[in-house]
C-alpha positions in Angstrom: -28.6 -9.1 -22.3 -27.0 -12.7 -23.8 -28.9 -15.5 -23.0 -26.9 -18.2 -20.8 -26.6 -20.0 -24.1 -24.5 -17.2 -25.6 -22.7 -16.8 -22.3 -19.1 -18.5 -23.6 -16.9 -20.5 -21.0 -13.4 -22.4 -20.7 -13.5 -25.9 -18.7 -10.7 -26.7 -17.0 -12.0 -30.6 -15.7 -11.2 -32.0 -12.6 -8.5 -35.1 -13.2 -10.9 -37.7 -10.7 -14.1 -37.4 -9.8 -15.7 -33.9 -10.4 -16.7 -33.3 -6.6 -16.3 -29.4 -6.1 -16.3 -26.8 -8.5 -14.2 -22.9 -9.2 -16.0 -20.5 -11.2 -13.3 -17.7 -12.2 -14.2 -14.6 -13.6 -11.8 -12.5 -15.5 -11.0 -8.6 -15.2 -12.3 -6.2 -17.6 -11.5 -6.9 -21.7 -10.2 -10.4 -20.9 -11.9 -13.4 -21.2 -12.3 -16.8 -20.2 -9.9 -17.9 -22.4 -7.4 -15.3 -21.8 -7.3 -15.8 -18.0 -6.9 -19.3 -18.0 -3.8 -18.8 -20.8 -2.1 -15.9 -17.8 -3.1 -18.3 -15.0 -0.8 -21.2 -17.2 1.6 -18.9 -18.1 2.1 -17.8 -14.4 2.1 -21.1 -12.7 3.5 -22.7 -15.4 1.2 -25.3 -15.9 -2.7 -25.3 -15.3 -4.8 -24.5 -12.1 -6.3 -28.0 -12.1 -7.2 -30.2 -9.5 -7.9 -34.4 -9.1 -11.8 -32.9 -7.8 -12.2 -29.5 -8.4 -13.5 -28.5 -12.0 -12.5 -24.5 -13.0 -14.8 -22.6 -15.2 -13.6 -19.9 -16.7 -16.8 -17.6 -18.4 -16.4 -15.1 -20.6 -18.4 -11.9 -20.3 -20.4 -10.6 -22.9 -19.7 -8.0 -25.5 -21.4 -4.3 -23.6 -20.9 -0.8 -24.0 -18.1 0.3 -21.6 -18.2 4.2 -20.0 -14.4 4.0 -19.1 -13.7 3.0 -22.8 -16.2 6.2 -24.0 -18.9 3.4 -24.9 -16.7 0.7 -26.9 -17.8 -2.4 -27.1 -15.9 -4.8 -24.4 -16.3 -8.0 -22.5 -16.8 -6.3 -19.3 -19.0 -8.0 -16.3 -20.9 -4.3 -15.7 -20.9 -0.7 -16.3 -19.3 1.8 -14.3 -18.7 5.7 -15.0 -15.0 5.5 -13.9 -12.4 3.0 -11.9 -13.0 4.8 -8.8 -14.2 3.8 -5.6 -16.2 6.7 -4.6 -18.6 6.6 -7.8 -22.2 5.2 -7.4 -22.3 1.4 -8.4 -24.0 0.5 -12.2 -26.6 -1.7 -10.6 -28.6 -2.2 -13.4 -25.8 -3.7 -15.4 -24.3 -5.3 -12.2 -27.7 -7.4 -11.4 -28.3 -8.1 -14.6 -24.9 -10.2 -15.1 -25.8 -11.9 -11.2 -28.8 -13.1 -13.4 -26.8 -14.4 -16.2 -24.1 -16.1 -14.1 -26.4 -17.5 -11.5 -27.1 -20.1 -14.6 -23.3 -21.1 -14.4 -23.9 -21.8 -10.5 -27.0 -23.8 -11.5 -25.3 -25.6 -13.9 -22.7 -26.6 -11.4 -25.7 -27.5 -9.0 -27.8 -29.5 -11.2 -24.8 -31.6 -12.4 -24.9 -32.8 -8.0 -22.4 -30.3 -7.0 -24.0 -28.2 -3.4 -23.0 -24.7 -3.0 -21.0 -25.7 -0.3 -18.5 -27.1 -2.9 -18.6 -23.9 -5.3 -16.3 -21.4 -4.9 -16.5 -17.8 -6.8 -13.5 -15.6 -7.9 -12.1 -13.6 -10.2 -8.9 -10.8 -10.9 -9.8 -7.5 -10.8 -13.6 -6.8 -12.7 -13.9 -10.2 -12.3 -13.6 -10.1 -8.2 -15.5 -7.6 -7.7 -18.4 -9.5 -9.6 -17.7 -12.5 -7.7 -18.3 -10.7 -4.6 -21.7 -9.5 -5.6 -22.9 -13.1 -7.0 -21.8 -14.4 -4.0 -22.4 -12.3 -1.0 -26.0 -11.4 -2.3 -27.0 -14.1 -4.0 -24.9 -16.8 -3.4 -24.1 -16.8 0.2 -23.9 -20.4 0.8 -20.7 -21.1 -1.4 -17.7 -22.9 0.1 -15.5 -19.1 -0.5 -15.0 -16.4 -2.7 -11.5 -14.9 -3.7 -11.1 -11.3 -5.1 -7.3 -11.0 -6.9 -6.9 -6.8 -7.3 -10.0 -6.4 -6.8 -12.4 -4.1 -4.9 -16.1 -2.6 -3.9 -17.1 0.5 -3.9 -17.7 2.5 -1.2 -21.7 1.9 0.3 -21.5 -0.7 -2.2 -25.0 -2.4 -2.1 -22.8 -5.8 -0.5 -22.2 -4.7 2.5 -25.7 -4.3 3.1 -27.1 -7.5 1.7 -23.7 -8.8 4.1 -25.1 -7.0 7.2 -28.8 -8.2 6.7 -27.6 -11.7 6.4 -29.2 -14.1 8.4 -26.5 -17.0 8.1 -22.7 -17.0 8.1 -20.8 -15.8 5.1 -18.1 -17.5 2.8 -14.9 -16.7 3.6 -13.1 -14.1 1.4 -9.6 -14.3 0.3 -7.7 -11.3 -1.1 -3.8 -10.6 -3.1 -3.5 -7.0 -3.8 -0.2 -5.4 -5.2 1.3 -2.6 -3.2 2.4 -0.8 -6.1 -0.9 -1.5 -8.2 -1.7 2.1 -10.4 -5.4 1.0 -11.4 -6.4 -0.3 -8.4 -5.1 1.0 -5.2 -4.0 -1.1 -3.0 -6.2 1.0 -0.3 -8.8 -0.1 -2.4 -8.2 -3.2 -1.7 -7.8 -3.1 1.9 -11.4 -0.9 2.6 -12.7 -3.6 1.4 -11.0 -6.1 3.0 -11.7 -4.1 6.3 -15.3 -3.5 6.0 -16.4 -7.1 5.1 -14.7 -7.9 8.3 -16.3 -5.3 10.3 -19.5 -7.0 9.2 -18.9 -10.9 10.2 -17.4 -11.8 7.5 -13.8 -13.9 7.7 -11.3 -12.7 5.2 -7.5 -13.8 5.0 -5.6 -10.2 2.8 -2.2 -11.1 1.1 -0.5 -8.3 0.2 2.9 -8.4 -2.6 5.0 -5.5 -2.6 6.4 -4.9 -6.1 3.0 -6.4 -7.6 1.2 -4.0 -10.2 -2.3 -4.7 -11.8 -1.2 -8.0 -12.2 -0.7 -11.7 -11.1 2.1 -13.6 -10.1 3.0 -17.2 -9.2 2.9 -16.8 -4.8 0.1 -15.2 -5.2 -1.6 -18.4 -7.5 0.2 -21.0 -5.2 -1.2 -19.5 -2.1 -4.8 -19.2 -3.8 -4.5 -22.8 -4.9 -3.8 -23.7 -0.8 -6.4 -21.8 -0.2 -8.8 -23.4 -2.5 -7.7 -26.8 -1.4 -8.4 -26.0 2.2 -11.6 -24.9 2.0 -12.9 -27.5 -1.4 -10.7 -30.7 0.0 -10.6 -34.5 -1.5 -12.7 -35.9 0.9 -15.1 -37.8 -1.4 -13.2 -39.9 -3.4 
């Protein structure tokens, strides 16, 4: 496994005062880079903030089953894009270890958890849901764009054993997505609520495996509501 050293990330800084943090994690074959360049393209301009720093980390380079072993920039193993396969925990926890140094990062630079928020489209949200609701659980959110867990996915337990509150999850899912279903999306949804935890689900009709600009814009509300300027 890369060391954090080798573990490659965009900065997006904050405009003011650097008072809360984003760490956004891309879907599978992307990268840091080439998120940030579909979040511009989408929105137009930047997702940047006047307090809010966005880091945008690229995974590393790892033999990837879907792709019949290739080398890709995948956040973890899996033997299909399904929902009913068993997770790839060895590759799954091994990348929570590896990113949990981004977190730190953000935390020894005086940022607290509680002004961290973890994402990511597709791969990338799924991820974010593991570093966050099992090792992570006092961020300020997480946000999953086309993203989803599989079923018994080891979250949901390390959700129900909780002994403290969760972060709030927000969701976009496409109707018409044809990698992942939109059902996918909403099991998910469904049984992270069943378990405490508050989520908000947006869904977009004529949406594929993709993003678009309401689905950004109502993100970036989100991410304002629950990282505000209040420290200025």
């Amino acid at each position: 496994m890369a060391a954090l050293s080798q573990l490659q990330r965009l900065v997006v800084p904050q405009t003011g005062r650097h008072t809360a943090s984003i760490i956004f994690l891309h879907g599978s074959g992307d990268t840091g880079q080439g998120i940030r360049a579909w979040v511009k393209d989408v929105l137009s301009k930047d997702l940047i903030f006047p307090h809010i720093r966005v880091i945008y980390p690229t995974a590393p380079l790892r033999p990837y089953t879907p792709m019949n072993g290739a080398l890709s920039t995948v956040w973890f193993d899996r033997t299909k894009i399904v929902n009913n396969c068993p997770e790839h925990l060895t590759s799954i926890d091994l990348m929570c270890q590896l990113l949990d140094g981004l977190v730190g990062e953000e935390v020894k630079a005086g940022i607290p958890k509680e002004r961290i928020i973890i994402g990511g489209f597709s791969m990338g949200g799924c991820m974010a849901m593991h570093l966050a609701y099992r090792f992570h659980q006092q961020v300020a959110g997480v946000f999953a764009l086309s993203s989803f867990l599989n079923n018994n996915s080891v979250v949901y337990q390390a959700v129900q054993n909780a002994k403290t509150s969760m972060p709030e999850l927000f969701q976009c899912h496409g109707k018409t997505d044809p990698l992942v279903l939109y059902e996918w999306g909403t099991e998910t949804c469904s049984n992270l609520q069943s378990l405490g935890v508050k989520t908000t689900f947006n869904s977009f009709p004529n949406l594929y495996h993709e993003l678009c600009k309401p689905e950004l814009e109502q993100l970036k509300s989100w991410i304002l509501q629950k990282l505000p300027n209040d420290k200025q």
